[in-house]
C-alpha positions as CSV (number, residue, x, y, z in Angstrom):
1,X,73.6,116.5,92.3
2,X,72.8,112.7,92.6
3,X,73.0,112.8,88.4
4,X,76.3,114.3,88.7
5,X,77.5,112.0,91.3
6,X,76.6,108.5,89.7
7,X,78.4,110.1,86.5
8,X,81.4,110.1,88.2
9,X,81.1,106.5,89.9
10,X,80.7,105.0,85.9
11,X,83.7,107.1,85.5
12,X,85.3,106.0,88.0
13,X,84.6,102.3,86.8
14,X,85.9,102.8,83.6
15,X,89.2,104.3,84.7
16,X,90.1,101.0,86.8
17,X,88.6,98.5,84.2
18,X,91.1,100.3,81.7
19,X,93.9,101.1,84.1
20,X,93.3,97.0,85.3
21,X,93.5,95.3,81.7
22,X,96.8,97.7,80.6
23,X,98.5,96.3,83.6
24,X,97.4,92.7,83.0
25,X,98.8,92.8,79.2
26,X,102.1,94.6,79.5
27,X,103.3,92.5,82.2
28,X,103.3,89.6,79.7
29,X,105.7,91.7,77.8
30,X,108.3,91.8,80.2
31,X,110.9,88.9,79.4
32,X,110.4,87.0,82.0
33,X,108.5,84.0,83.2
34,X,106.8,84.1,86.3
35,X,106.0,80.7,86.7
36,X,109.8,80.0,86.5
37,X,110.3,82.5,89.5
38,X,107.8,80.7,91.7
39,X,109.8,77.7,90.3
40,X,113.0,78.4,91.5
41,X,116.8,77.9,89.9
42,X,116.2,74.6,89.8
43,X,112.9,73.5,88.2
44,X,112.2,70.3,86.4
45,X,110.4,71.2,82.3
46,X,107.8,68.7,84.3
47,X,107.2,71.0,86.9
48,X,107.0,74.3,84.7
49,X,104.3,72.6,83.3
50,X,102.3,71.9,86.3
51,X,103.1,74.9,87.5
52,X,101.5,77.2,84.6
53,X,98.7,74.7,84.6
54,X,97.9,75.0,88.2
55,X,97.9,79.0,88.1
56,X,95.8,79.3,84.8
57,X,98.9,80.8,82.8
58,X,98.2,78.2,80.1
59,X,95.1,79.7,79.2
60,X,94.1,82.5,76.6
61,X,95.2,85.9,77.9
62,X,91.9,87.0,77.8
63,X,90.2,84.2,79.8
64,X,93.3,84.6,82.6
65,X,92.1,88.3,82.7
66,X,88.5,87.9,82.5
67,X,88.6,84.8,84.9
68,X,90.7,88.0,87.6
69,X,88.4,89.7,86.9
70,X,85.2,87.7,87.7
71,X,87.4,86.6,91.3
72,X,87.2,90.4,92.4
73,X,83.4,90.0,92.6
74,X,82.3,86.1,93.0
75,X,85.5,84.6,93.9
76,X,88.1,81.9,92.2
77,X,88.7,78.2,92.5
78,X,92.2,78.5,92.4
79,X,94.5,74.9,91.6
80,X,97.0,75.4,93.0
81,X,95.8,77.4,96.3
82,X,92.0,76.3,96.8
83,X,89.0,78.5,97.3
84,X,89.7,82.3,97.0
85,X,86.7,84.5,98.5
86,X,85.4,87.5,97.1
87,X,87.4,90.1,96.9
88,X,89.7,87.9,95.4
89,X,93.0,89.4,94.0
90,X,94.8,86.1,93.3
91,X,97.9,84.6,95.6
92,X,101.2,86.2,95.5
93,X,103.8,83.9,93.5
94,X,106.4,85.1,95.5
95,X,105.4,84.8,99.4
96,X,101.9,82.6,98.1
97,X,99.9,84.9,100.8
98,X,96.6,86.2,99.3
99,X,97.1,89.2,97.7
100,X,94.2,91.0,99.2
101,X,95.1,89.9,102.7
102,X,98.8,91.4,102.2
103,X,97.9,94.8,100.5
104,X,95.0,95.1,103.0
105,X,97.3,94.9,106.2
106,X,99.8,97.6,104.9
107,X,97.5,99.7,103.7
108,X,96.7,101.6,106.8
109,X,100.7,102.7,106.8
110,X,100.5,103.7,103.4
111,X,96.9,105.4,103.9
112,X,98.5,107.1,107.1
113,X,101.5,108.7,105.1
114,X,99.8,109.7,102.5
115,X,96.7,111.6,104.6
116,X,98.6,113.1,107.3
117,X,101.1,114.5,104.4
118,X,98.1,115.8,102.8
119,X,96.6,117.6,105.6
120,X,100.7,119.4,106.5
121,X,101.1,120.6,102.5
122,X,97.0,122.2,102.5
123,X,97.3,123.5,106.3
124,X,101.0,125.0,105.6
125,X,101.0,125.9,101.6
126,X,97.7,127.9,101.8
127,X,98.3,129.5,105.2
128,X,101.8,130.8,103.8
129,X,100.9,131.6,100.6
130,X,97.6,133.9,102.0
131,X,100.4,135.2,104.5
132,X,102.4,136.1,101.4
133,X,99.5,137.5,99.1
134,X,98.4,139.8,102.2
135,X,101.9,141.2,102.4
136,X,102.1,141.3,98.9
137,X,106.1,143.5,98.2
138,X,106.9,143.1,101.3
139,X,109.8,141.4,103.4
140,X,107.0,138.3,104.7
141,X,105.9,137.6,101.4
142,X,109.5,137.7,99.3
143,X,110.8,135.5,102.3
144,X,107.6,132.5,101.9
145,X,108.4,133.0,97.8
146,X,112.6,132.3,98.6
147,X,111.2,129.3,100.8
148,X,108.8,128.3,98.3
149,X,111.6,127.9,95.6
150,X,114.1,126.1,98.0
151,X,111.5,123.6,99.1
152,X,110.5,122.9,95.6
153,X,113.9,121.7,94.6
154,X,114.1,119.0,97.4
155,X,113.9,115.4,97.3
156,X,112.4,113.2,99.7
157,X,115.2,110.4,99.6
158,X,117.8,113.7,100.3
159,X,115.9,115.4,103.0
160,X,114.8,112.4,104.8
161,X,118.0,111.1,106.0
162,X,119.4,114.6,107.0
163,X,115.8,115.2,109.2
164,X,116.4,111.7,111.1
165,X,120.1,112.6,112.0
166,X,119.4,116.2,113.4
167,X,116.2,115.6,114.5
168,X,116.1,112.2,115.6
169,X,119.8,111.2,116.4
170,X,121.8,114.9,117.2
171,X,119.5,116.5,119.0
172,X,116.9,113.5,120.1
173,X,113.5,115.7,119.9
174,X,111.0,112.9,118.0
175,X,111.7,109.1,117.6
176,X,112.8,107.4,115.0
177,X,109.6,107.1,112.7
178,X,107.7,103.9,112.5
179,X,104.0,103.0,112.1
180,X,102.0,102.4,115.3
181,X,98.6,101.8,114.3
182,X,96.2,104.8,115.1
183,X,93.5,102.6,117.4
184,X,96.5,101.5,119.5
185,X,98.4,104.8,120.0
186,X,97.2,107.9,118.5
187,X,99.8,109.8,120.4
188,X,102.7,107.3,119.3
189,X,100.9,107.3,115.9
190,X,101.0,111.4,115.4
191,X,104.7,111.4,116.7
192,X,106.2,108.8,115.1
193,X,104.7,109.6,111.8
194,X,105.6,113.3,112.1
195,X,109.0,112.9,110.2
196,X,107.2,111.3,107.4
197,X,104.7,113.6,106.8
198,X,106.9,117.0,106.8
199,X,109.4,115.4,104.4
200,X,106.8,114.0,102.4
201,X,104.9,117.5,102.4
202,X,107.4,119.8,101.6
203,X,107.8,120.0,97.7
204,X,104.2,120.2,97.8
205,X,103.7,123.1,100.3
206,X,106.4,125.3,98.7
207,X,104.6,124.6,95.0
208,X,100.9,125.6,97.0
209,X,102.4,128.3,98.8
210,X,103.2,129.9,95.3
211,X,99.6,128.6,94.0
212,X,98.1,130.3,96.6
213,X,99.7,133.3,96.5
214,X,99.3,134.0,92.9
215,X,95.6,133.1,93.0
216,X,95.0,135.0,95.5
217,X,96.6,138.0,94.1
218,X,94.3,137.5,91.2
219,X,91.1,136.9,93.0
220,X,92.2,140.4,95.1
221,X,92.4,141.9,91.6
222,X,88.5,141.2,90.8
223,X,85.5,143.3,90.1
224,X,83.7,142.0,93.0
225,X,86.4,142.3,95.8
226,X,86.9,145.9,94.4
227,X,83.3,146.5,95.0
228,X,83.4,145.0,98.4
229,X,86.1,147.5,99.4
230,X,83.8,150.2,97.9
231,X,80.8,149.4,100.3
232,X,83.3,150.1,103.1
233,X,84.0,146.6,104.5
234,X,87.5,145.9,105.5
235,X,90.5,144.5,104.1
236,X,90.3,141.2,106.5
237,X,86.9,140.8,105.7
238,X,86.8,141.6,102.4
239,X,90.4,138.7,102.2
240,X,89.0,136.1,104.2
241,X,85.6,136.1,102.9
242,X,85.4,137.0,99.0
243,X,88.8,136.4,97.9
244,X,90.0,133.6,100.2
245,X,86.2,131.1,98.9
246,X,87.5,131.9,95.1
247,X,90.8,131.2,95.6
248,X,90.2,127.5,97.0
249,X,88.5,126.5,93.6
250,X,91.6,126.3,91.5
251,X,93.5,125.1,94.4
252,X,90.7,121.9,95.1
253,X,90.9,121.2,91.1
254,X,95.1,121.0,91.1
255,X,94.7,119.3,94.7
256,X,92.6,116.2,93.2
257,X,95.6,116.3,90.2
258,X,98.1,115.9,93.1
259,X,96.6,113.3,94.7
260,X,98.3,110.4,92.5
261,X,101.6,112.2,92.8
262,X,101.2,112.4,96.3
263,X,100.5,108.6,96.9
264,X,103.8,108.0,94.7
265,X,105.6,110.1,97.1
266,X,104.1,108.3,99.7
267,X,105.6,105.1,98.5
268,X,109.0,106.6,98.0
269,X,108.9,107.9,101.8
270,X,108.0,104.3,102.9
271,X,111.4,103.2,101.4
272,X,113.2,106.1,102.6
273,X,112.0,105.6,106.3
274,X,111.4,101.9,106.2
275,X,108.3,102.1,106.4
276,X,106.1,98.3,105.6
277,X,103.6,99.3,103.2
278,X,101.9,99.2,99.8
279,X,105.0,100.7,98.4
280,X,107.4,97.5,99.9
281,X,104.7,95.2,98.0
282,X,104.9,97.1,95.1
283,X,109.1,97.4,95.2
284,X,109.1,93.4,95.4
285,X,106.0,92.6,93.4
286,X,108.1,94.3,90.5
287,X,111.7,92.5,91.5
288,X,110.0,89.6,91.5
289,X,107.7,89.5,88.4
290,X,104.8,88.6,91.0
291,X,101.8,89.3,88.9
292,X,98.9,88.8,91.3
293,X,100.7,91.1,94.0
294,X,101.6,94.1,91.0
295,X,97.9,94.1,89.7
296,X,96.7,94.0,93.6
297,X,98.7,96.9,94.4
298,X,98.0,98.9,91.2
299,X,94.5,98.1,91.2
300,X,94.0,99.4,95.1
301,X,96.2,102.4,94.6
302,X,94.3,103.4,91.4
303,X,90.7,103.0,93.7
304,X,92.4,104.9,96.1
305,X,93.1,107.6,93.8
306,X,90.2,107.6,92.2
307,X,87.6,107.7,95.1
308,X,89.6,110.6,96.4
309,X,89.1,112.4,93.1
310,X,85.3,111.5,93.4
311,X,85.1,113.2,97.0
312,X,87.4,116.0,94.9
313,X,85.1,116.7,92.3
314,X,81.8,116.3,94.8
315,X,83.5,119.1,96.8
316,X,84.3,121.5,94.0
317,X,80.5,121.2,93.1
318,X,79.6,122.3,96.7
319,X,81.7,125.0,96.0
320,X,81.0,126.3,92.5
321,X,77.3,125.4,91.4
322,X,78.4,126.0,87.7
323,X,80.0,122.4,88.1
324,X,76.7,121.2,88.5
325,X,74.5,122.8,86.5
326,X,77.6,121.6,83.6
C-alpha cells in the first residue's frame, strides 16, 4: 500500500510540473504585453523598460520559469516588490497583492462550493439511481430516468437565476446566497450556500442517477448475487450488501474523473451567484493578461484536483485489492 501510495505522489508531481510549464509558455503566445497592462495607456518606452526589467520579463523564458519555480519552494527576491516567502507565487500585475495571499483567501469559497456540491450529487445520484434499479420497470424507476434526462440538459448559468427568484425573492424560503465562512456560522454557512450547491449538483446527480442505476442492474445480473439469492438471503440484503459494494467501484473511478469538471462548475457558479472566489481571480487574471495570478490559480486548482484524485485512487484500493496487488 505505501508502494502504491508514493507512486501516485511522483505522479502527482509530474502532472503539475507539466501542467505548470504548458501554462507558463502559452501565455507568452498571447499578443499581448503584460508589462504594458501593469503600465497603463499611458506609459513612457522608458518605463516599459524598467518595468520588464524589474519583473524578470527580460530574461530567458526558461530562467523566468525556472527562477517561479524555485520561489514556490525557497522564495524570490523580487525588484520590483522585495522579499517574496516561500510559497512564493509571484505578485499580481494587476492588483500587485501576492498571488498566494489572494488565491489563498478565496479559496475557502471556492473549496466550499465545490465540496458541499459534491457531497448533494453522491448523496442524491446514488440514492435515486439504487431507488430506480430496485424498482427496475416500474413507475419509481421510469420517473428518476425522466428526471435524470431533464436534469442532464440544464445549465447552471440558466437554472441559477430562476432558483433565486422563486426561492429566494417569490416565495422568500432561503437567503440570497453568499459565503459566510464555516468557523463563523456554520448554520449561515449551510443555508446560504444551499442554492449553490443544488444548482451546481444537478447535471451531475441526474448523469449518477443513470450511472447508478445501470451499474447496479449489472452487478444484480452477476454470478455471485445469483448465488446469494440461492442460499436464501433476501433481496435487501442480498442489494445492499453484494450488489450495492460492486457497484461503488466504477462509480469512485468516474467520481475522481469528475472531479476537475466539477471544480469548473464550481467556478462558473461563483460567477453566476457572485460569489468571490478562485474563479473571480481566474475571470480577471485572464482579462487582464496577469500572469503571476493565472499560473497561481491554475497551479492551486490543478493540486486541488490532483490530491483529490490521490485520496480517489487510495480509496478504490481499499475497495478493490486487485488495484493494489496491480
Amino acid at each position: 500500500m505505501f508502494r502504491f501510495f508514493v507512486r501516485r505522489l511522483i505522479g502527482a508531481a509530474v502532472i503539475l510540473l507539466i501542467i505548470s510549464a504548458v501554462t507558463f509558455f502559452l501565455f507568452y503566445a498571447i499578443p499581448r504585453d503584460p508589462a504594458r497592462a501593469f503600465c497603463g495607456k499611458i506609459c513612457p518606452p522608458q518605463n516599459l523598460v524598467l518595468i520588464r526589467h524589474n519583473l524578470g520579463m527580460d530574461e530567458p523564458l526558461f530562467l523566468q520559469y525556472w527562477h517561479w519555480l524555485v520561489g514556490i519552494f525557497a522564495g524570490r527576491d523580487l525588484v520590483q516588490f522585495g522579499q517574496c516567502d516561500a510559497p512564493c507565487l509571484g505578485y499580481s500585475f494587476a492588483s500587485q497583492e501576492p498571488v498566494f495571499s489572494a488565491i489563498l483567501d478565496r479559496f475557502p469559497v471556492t473549496l466550499s462550493v465545490t465540496m458541499g456540491a459534491a457531497a448533494v450529487l453522491l448523496s442524491f445520484g446514488i440514492i435515486t439511481g439504487m431507488i430506480a434499479a430496485w424498482q427496475q420497470g416500474k413507475p419509481l424507476d421510469k420517473i428518476a430516468s425522466t428526471s435524470s434526462v431533464i436534469g442532464a440538459s440544464l445549465q447552471i448559468y440558466f437554472v441559477g437565476p430562476l432558483v433565486v427568484f422563486f426561492v429566494v425573492d417569490s416565495m422568500g424560503l432561503l437567503p440570497r446566497p453568499s459565503y459566510i465562512p464555516f468557523t463563523e456560522d456554520p448554520v449561515g454557512w449551510f443555508v446560504h450556500l444551499l442554492i449553490p450547491w443544488v444548482v451546481l449538483s444537478i447535471i451531475f446527480t441526474a448523469n449518477y442517477t443513470r450511472m447508478t442505476r445501470s451499474v447496479m442492474v449489472e452487478q444484480l445480473a452477476e454470478d455471485y448475487v445469483r448465488t446469494a439469492r440461492a442460499k436464501g438471503m433476501s433481496s435487501r440484503t442480498v442489494f445492499l450488501r453484494f450488489a450495492w459494494r460492486g457497484a461503488m467501484i466504477p462509480i469512485i473511478t468516474i467520481f475522481g474523473v469528475d472531479l476537475a469538471t466539477l471544480l469548473g462548475g464550481a467556478i462558473i457558479t461563483e460567477q453566476t451567484f457572485t460569489l468571490h472566489g478562485i474563479g473571480e481571480l481566474a475571470v480577471r487574471a485572464v482579462q487582464n493578461t496577469d500572469l503571476p495570478m493565472l499560473l497561481g490559480v491554475t497551479l492551486v486548482g490543478a493540486f486541488a484536483i490532483v490530491l483529490l484524485n490521490i485520496v480517489v485512487d487510495v480509496l478504490y484500493a481499499f475497495i478493490d485489492p486487485r488495484v493494489r496487488l496491480g
